[in-house]
C-alpha positions as protocol buffer text, in pm:
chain_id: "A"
residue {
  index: 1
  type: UNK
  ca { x: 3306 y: 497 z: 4601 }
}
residue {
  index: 2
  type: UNK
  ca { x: 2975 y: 620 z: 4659 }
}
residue {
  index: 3
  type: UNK
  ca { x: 3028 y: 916 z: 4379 }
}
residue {
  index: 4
  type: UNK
  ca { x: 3104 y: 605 z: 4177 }
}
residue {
  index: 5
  type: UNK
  ca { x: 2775 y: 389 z: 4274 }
}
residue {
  index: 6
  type: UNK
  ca { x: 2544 y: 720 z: 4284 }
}
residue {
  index: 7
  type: UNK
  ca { x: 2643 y: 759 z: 3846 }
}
residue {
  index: 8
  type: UNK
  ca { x: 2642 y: 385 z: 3801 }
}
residue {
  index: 9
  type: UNK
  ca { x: 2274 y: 432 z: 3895 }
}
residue {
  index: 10
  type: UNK
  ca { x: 2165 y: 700 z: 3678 }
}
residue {
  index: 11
  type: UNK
  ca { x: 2352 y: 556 z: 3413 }
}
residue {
  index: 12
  type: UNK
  ca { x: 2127 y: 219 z: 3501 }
}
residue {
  index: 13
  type: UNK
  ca { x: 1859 y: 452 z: 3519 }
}
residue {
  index: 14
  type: UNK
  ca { x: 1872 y: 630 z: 3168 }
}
residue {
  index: 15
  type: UNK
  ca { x: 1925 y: 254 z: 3022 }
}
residue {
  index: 16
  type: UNK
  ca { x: 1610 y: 152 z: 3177 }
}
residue {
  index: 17
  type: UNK
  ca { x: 1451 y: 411 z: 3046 }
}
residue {
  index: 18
  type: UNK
  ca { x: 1560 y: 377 z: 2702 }
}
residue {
  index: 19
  type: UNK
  ca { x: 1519 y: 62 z: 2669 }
}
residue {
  index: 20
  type: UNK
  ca { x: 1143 y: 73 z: 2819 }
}
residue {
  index: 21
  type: UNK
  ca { x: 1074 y: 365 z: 2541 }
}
residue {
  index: 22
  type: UNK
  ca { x: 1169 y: 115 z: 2258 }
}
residue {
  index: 23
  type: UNK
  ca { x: 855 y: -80 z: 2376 }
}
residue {
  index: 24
  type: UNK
  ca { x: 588 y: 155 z: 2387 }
}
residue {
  index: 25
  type: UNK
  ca { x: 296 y: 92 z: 2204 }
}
residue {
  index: 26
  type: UNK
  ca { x: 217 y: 345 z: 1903 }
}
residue {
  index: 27
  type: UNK
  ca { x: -125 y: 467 z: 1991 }
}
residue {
  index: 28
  type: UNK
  ca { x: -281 y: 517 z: 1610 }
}
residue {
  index: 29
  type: UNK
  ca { x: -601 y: 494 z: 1539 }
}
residue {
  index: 30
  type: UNK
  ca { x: -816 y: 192 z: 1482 }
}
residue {
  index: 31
  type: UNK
  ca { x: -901 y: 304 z: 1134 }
}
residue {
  index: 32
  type: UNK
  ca { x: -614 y: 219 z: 885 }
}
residue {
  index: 33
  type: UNK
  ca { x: -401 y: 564 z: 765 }
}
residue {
  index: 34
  type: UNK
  ca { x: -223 y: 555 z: 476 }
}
residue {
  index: 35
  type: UNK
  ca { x: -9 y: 794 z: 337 }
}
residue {
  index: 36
  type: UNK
  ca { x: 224 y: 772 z: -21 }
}
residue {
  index: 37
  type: UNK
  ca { x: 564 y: 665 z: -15 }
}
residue {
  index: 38
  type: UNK
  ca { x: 705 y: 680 z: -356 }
}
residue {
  index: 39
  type: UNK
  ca { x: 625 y: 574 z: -701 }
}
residue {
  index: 40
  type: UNK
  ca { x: 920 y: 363 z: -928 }
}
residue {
  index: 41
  type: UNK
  ca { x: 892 y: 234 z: -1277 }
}
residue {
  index: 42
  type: UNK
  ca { x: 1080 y: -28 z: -1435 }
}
residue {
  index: 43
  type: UNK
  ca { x: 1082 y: -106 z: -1841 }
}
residue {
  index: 44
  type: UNK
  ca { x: 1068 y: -445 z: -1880 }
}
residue {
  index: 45
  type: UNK
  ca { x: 1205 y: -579 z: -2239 }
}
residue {
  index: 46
  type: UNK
  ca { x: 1013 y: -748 z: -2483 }
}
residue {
  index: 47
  type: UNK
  ca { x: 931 y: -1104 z: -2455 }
}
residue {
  index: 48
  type: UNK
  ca { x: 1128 y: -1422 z: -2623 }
}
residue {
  index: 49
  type: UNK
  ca { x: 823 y: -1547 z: -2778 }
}
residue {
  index: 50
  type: UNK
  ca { x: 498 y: -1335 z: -3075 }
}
residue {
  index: 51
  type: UNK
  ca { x: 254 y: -1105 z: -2866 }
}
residue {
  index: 52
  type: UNK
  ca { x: 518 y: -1000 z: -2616 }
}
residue {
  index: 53
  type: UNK
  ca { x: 549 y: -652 z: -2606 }
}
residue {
  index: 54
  type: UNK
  ca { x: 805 y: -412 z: -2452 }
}
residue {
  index: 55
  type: UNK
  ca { x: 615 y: -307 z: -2083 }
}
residue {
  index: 56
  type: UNK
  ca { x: 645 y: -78 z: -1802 }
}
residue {
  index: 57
  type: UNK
  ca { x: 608 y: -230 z: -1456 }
}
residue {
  index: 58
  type: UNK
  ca { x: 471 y: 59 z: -1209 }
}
residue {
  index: 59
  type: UNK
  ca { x: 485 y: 20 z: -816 }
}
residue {
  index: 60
  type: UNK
  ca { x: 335 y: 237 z: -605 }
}
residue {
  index: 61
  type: UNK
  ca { x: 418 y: 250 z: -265 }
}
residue {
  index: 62
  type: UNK
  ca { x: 217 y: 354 z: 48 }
}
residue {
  index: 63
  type: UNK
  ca { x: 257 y: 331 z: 417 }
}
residue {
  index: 64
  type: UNK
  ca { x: 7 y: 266 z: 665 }
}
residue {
  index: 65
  type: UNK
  ca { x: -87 y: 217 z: 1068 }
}
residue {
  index: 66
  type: UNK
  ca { x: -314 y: 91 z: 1211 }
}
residue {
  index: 67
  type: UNK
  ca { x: -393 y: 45 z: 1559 }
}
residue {
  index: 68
  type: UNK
  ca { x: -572 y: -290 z: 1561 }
}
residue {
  index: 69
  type: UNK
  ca { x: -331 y: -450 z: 1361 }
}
residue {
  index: 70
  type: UNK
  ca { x: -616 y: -654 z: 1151 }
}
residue {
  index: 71
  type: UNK
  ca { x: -521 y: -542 z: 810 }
}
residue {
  index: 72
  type: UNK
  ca { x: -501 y: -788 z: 500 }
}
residue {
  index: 73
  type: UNK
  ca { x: -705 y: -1120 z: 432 }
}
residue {
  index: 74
  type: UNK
  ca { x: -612 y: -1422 z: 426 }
}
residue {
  index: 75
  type: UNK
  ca { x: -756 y: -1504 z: 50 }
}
residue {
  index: 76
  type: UNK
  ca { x: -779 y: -1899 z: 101 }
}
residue {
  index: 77
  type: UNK
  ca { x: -1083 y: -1794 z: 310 }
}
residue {
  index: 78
  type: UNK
  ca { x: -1346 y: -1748 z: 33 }
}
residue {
  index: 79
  type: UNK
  ca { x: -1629 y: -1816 z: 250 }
}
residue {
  index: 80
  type: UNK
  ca { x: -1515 y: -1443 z: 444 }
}
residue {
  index: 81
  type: UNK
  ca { x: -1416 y: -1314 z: 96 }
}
residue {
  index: 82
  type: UNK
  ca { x: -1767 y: -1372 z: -45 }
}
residue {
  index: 83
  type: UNK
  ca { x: -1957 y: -1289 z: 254 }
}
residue {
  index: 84
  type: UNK
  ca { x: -1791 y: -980 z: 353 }
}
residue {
  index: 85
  type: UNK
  ca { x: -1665 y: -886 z: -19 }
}
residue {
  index: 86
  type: UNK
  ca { x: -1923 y: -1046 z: -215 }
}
residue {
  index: 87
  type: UNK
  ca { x: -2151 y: -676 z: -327 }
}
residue {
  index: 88
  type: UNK
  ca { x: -1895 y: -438 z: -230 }
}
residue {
  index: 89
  type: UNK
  ca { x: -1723 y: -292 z: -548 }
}
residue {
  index: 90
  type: UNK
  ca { x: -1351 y: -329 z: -431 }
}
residue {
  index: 91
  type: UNK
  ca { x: -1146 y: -580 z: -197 }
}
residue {
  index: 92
  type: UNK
  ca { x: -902 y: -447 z: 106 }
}
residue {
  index: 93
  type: UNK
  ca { x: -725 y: -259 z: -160 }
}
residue {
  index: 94
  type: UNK
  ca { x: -825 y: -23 z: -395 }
}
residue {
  index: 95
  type: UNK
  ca { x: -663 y: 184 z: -627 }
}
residue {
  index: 96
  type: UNK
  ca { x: -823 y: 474 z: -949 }
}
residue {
  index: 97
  type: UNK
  ca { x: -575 y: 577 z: -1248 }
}
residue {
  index: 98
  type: UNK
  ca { x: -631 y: 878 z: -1347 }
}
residue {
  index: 99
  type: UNK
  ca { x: -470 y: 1007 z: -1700 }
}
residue {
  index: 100
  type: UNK
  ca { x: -440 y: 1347 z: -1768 }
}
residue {
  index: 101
  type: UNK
  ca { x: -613 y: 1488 z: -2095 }
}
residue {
  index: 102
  type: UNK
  ca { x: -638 y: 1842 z: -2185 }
}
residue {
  index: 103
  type: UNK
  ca { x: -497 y: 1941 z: -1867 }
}
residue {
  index: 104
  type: UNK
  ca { x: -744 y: 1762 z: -1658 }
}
residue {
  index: 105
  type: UNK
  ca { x: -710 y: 1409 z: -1439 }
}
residue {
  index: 106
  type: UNK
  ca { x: -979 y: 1166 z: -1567 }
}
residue {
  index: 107
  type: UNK
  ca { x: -1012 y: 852 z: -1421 }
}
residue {
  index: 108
  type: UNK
  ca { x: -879 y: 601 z: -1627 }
}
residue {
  index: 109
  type: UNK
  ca { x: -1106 y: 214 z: -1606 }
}
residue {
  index: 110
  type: UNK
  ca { x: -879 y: -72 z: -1571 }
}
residue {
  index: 111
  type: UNK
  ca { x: -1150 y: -317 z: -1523 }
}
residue {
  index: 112
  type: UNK
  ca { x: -877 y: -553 z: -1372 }
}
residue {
  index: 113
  type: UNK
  ca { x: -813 y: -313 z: -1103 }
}
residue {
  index: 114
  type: UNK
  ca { x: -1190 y: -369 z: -929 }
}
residue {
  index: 115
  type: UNK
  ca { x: -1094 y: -650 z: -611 }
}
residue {
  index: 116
  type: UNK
  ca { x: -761 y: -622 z: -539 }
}
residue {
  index: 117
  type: UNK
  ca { x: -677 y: -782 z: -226 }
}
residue {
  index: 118
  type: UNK
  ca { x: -382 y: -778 z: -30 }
}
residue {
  index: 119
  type: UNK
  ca { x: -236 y: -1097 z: 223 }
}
residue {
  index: 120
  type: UNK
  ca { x: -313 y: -1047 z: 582 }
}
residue {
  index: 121
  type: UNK
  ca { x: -17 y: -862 z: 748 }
}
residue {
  index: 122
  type: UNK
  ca { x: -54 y: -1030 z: 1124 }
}
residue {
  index: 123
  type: UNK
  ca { x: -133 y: -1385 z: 1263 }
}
residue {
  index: 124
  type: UNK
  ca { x: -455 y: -1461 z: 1347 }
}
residue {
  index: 125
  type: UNK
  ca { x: -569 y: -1316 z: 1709 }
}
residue {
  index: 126
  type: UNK
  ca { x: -280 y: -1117 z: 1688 }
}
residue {
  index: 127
  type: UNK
  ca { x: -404 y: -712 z: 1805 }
}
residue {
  index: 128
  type: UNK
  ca { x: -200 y: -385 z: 1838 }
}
residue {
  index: 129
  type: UNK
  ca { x: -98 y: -150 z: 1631 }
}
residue {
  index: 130
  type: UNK
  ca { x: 133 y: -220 z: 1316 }
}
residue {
  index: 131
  type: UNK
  ca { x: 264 y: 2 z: 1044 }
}
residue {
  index: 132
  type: UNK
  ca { x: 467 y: -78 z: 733 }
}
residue {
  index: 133
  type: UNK
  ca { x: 460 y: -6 z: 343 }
}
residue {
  index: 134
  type: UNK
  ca { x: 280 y: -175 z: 129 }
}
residue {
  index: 135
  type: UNK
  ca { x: 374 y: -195 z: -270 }
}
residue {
  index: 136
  type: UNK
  ca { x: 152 y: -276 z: -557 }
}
residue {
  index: 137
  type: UNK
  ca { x: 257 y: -362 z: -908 }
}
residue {
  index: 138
  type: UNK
  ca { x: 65 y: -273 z: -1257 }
}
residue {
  index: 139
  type: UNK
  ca { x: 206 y: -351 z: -1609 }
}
residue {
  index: 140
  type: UNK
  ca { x: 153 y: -103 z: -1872 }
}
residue {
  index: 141
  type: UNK
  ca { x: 276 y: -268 z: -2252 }
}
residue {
  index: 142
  type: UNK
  ca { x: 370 y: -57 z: -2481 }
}
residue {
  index: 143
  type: UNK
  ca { x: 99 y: -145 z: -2749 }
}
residue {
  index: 144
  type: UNK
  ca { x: 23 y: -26 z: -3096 }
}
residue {
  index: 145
  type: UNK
  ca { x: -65 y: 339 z: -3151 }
}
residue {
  index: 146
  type: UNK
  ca { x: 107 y: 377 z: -2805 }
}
residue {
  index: 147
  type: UNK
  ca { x: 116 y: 709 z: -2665 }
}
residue {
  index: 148
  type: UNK
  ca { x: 322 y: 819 z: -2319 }
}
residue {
  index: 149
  type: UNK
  ca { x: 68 y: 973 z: -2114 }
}
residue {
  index: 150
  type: UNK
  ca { x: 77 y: 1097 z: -1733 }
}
residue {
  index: 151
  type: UNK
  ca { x: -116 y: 945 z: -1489 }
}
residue {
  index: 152
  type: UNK
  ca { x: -146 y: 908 z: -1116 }
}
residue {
  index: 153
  type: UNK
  ca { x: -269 y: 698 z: -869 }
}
residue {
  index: 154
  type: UNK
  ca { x: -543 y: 714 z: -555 }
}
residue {
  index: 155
  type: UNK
  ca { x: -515 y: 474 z: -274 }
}
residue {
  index: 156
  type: UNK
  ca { x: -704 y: 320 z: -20 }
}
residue {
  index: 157
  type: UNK
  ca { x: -704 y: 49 z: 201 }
}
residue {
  index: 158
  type: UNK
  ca { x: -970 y: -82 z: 466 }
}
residue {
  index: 159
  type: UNK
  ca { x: -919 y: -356 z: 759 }
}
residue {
  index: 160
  type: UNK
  ca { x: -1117 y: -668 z: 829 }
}
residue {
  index: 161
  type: UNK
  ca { x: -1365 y: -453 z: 1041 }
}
residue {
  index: 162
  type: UNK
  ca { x: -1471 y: -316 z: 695 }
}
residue {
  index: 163
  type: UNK
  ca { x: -1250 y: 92 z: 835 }
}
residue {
  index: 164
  type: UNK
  ca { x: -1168 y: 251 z: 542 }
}
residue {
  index: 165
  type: UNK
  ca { x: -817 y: 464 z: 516 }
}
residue {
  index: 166
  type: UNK
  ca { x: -798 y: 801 z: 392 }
}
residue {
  index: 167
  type: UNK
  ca { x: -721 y: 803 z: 67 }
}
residue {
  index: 168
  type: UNK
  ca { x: -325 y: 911 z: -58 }
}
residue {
  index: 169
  type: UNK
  ca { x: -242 y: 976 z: -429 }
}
residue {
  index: 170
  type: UNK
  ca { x: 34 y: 974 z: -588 }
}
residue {
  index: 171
  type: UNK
  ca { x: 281 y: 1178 z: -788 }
}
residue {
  index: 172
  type: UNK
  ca { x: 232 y: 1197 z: -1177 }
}
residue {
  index: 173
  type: UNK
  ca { x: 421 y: 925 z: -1379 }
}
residue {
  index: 174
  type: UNK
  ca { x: 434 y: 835 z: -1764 }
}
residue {
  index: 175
  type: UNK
  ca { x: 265 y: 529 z: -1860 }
}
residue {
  index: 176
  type: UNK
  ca { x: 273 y: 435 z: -2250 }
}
residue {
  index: 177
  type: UNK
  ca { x: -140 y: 409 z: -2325 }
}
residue {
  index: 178
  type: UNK
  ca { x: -327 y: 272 z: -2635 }
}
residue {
  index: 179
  type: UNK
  ca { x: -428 y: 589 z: -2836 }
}
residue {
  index: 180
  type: UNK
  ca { x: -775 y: 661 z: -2887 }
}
């Protein structure tokens, strides 16, 4: 009986323990980290209607932490947007092309790309540390004088504190570009 009680108790024991190491908080730092994930593309078929081209739908993938959990924006809040947003040159997300020509990377200007902003990924007053992926999509049509040309992708993020990430790039994909 008491053989029988004595590993009824550890076994308690080791539960408790497990169970109480499935809550620990992740201690990451308060400045967002990002790191890639992976990189898909998808051809998307021309369009029913004229002007409609053939495109390529790119997502990029990263994954972050954080340890203050106040990543994202909530982007009804333009008063916050403008104020904290209004001269900086890029939102909460940012993200360079770079196409390679003649062997080298040059960064590639999609003036669309300049405030990207992504939703806020906790409710408000909510703090601790969170990670996650995030994904972002880009269309590339296939245009005339189209050419397939590899590109890749730089990344970073920053929280509503204004802590900017490290930056991760991305592995080389083709992307069909206007020719010059």
């Amino acid at each position: 009986m008491r053989r029988q009680l004595i590993q009824h108790s550890v076994f308690l024991l080791g539960l408790a323990l497990m169970v109480s190491a499935c809550f620990n908080e992740p201690n990451y730092s308060d400045t967002p980290e990002i790191s890639f994930k992976q990189l898909s593309k998808f051809t998307l078929a021309a369009g029913g209607g004229v002007g409609q081209p053939r495109r390529d739908s790119v997502i990029v993938t990263i994954g972050f932490q954080d340890g203050s959990g106040d990543l994202g924006e909530d982007i009804r809040d333009t008063a916050r947007i403008n104020r904290t947003f209004g001269r900086e040159a890029w939102g909460n997300y940012e993200i360079k092309t770079f196409q390679l020509v003649e062997g080298k990377y040059e960064e590639l200007d999609l003036a669309v790309l300049n405030k990207l902003f992504f939703p806020r990924l906790t409710r408000e007053g909510q703090r601790g540390a969170i990670e996650g992926t995030l994904d972002f999509s880009q269309i590339f049509a296939y245009q005339r004088n189209f050419r397939m040309t590899p590109v890749k992708f730089q990344i970073r993020i920053r929280d509503r504190a204004m802590r900017v990430s490290n930056v991760a790039e991305s592995d080389t994909i083709h992307v069909p570009l206007s020719g010059r």
